[in-house]
N, C-alpha and C positions, 0 to 999 in steps of 0.2 A: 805369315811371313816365312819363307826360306832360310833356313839354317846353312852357315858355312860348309862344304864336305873337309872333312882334314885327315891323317893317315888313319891307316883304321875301321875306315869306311867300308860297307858293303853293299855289293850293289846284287840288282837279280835280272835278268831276261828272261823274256815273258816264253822263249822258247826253251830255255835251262832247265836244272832237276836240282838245284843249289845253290845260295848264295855265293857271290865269287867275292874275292877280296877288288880293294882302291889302293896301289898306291902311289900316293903324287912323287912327281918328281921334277917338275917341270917349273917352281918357284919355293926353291926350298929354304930362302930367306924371309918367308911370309908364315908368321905364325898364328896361331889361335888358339887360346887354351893348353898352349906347350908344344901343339903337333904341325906340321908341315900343313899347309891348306893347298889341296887340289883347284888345280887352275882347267880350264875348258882343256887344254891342248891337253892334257892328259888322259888321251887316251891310247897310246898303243897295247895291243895285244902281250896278254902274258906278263910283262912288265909294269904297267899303269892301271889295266885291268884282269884280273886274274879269271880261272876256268869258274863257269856257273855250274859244273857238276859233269851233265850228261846233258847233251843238244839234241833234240828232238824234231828240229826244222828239215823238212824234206829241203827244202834250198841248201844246205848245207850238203857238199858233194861224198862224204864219207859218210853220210847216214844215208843219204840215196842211193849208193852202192850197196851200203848193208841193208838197207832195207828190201832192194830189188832182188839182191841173194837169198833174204828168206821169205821171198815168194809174196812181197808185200806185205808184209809184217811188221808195221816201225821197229825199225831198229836204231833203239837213239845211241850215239858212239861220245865220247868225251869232247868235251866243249873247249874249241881253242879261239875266242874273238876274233870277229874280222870288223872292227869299226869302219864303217863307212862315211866317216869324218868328227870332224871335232864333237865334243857336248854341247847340247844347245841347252840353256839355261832363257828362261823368259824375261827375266827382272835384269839380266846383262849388269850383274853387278860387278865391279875394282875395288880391288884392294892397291894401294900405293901405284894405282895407273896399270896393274895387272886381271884381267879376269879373272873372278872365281866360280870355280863348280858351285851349285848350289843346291839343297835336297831336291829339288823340283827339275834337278837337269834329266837330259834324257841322250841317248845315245844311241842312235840306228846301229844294227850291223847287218852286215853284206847279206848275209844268210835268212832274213827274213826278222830277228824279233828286236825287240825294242828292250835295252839296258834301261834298268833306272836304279834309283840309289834307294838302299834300304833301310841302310841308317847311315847318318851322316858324320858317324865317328866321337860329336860331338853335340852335345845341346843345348849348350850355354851362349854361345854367340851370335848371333840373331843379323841379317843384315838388311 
C-alpha cells in the first residue's frame, strides 16, 4: 500500500546524480503526521520539486551543448526540472476531496527521465 508524500520528501530521476528535495505547497491545510501533504499538482520546477544534482539526459539542451563542445563526451550540467505535467499516482487517492501524491507517484520530465519519490517524508500514514 502507498504511503502519503508530505514536506520533506525526496524524490530522484532516473536521469539525475542526487536526490532532489518535495516541497508541497499546493494544500497546505491538509496535514499528516504534522507536515503539509503533497498533492499531484505539485509539481513546479525549483519550487515543488527541487534540482536532482547534475542531469545527464542528452534531451536536455544544456548538456547537449556541453556535451557537443567536448567532442561528445557527456557532459552532465545541473539539473533544473522541466515537468511535463501533473504526478500520476495509480491508486488516485483524496484526501477531504483533494488528490494526494503517493510513494508510488511518478513524474515525467520534458528532458527524457522519469522523477519518482524516494522517500515519502513519512511512514506512518498508510492510504
Amino acid at each position: 500500500m502507498a504511503v502519503a508524500v508530505v514536506a520533506g520528501a525526496t524524490c530522484l530521476c532516473t536521469m539525475g546524480t542526487a536526490p532532489g528535495q518535495l516541497n508541497p505547497t499546493n494544500q497546505m491545510g491538509i496535514r499528516m503526521g504534522g507536515k503539509p501533504v503533497a498533492s499531484i499538482a505539485d509539481f513546479a520546477p525549483m519550487s515543488n520539486v527541487g534540482s536532482c544534482g547534475m542531469c545527464t539526459s542528452l534531451g536536455n539542451p544544456t548538456v547537449a551543448a556541453a556535451t557537443a563542445a567536448a567532442l561528445g563526451v557527456l557532459t552532465p550540467q545541473p539539473c533544473v526540472p522541466a515537468p511535463a505535467g501533473p504526478w500520476t499516482c495509480p491508486g488516485k487517492v483524496r484526501v477531504s476531496g483533494k488528490p494526494v501524491l503517493t510513494s508510488d507517484g511518478k513524474l515525467t520530465c520534458a528532458y527524457g527521465g522519469t522523477i519518482s519519490i524516494m522517500n515519502p517524508g513519512q511512514m506512518t500514514t498508510k492510504t
